[in-house]
C-alpha positions, 0 to 999 in steps of 0.5 A: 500500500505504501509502495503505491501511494509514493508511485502516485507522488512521484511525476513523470513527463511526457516521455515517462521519465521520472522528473529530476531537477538537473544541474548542467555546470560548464553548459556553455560550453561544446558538449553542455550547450548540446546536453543541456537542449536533450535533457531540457527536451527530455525532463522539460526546461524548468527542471534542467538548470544551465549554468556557466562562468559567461552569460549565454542568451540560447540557454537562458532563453530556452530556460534556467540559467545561472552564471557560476564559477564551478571553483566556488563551491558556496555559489554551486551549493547555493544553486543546488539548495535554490533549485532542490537539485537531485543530478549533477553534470559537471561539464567545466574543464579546460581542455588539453592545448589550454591546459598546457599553456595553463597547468595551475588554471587547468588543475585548479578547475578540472579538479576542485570542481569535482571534489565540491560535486563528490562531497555535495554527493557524499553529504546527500545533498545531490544523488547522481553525478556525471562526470567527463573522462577523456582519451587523454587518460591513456599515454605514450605506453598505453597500446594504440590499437584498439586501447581496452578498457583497462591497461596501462596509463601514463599522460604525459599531460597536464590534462591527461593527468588531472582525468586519470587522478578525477577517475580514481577519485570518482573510484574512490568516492563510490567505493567508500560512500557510496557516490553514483558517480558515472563516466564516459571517455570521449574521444575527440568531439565534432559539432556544427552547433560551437566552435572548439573549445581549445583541445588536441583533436579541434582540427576537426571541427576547424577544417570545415569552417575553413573548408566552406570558408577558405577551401583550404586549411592548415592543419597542426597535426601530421597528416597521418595522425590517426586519433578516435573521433564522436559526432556530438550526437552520439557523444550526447546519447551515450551520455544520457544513455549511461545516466539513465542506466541502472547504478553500477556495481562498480565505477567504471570511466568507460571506453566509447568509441564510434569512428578514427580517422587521420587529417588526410582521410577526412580531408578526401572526404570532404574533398568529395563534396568539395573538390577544390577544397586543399590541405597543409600541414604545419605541425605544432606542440599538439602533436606531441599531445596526440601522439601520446593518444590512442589511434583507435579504441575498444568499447565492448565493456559499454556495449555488454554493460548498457548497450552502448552503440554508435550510428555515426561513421565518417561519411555521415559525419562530413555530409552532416557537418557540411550541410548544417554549416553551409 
């Protein structure tokens, strides 16, 4: 009797989930701008709060947006406490090229920020916490083919090391709290919607603006620099996908992969759509970032553990980023 009075209490919306009040940190940036407009489209606009160190007009215009500096750990506890948050998506981090120009910012944010989301959790003040892991966990000793989900990892950069360090914390808080905290490796993301957010694998996003723009693009990676590639869509669904999961056993940051390509076989796709379209090569410091990166990546421990599958292949991705920025 009991068990269906709370079922009567609990509401749900119109796809049939649960509504959660969800906090997006770091939402204005490239994977929280795209989270935040499929989590307002499946829980509603009122019960996903956006927020973000810089005003940002599209968030705010399609629902609750605060600014807020994800290092003040009074300010985020005052906006869970405001809005009753019960899950955190704690997106704000400084990518690998700026992290190296910045190691002290870089540690500062990427991991305070998640030791003030890890304690709010450990306190019961918060429930479930999303937290980004990166291929950039894995290192010059790490196999490149095919990396598996568990092997060696030795980063050898400021944001390779702050991701392993957040994963064993993520570890650690589950197994001695408790904490339902989940995670995902993306590999190098490609969206039409915002522009790079200053990481090792932006040239892909870069040469199509330069390709519809220019019809010619200088790339700062070798040519055959093969590296693990996401179309933001399905970046988007494996993120969603893994919260909705049931509460694993364990913590676990899991491998994702979906397709790998080298400056040179994207630039002959494109070509296909645009044929005068031309490409250089002029090496800089992130060559040395991804070469330290595997080439391709094994995800078939997210495949068994929830079903994880990819639909975008290189093809689809070109023709889908060329139409939209065109």
């Amino acid at each position: 009797m009991t068990f269906f009075i709370l079922l009567n209490l609990l509401t749900f919306n119109q796809y049939g989930y649960m509504t959660n009040t969800i906090l997006i940190i770091g939402a204005g940036g490239q994977i929280g701008t795209e989270l935040t407009q499929k989590l307002r489209g499946i829980y509603g606009s009122n019960n996903v709060i956006a927020s973000d160190i810089r005003d940002n007009k599209d968030l705010s215009a399609s629902g609750i947006f605060e600014l807020v500096d994800a290092t003040d750990k009074g300010a985020v506890e005052n906006i869970i406490k405001k809005y009753k948050v019960t899950e955190v998506y704690l997106m704000a981090a400084l990518l690998s090229a700026m992290a190296e120009k910045y190691p002290a910012k870089a540690w500062d944010l990427n991991m305070n920020s998640l030791f003030h989301i890890l304690n709010f959790a450990k306190e019961g003040l918060i429930k479930k916490v999303f937290w980004p892991s990166s291929i950039a966990v894995f290192g010059p000793t790490t196999p490149k083919e095919m990396t598996p989900q568990e092997t060696v990892m030795e980063p050898n950069t400021v944001y390779g090391i702050s991701k392993l360090s957040g994963e064993r914390w993520c570890d650690y808080y589950h197994q001695k709290y408790g904490v339902d905290v989940r995670s995902v490796r993306y590999p190098g993301l490609i969206s039409w919607k915002t522009l790079p957010g200053g990481g090792t694998t932006d040239y892909a996003v870069e040469i199509f603006h330069s390709a519809l723009q220019d019809g010619q693009y200088t790339c700062f990676l070798k040519e055959d620099t093969r590296l693990p590639m996401m179309y933001m869509d399905d970046a988007i669904t494996a993120t969603v996908d893994l919260m909705l999961a049931d509460k694993p056993k364990q913590y676990k940051a899991y491998n994702i992969n979906a397709i790998d390509f080298t400056p040179k076989e994207i630039s002959e796709v494109i070509q296909k759509h645009i044929p005068d379209f031309t490409i250089e090569y002029a090496p800089d410091f992130r060559q040395k970032i991804a070469d330290g990166w595997p080439a391709s990546i094994d995800d078939s421990v997210a495949q068994r553990e929830w079903g994880w599958d990819a639909t975008f292949d290189l093809e689809r991705t070109v023709e889908t980023m060329l139409k939209n920025l065109a």
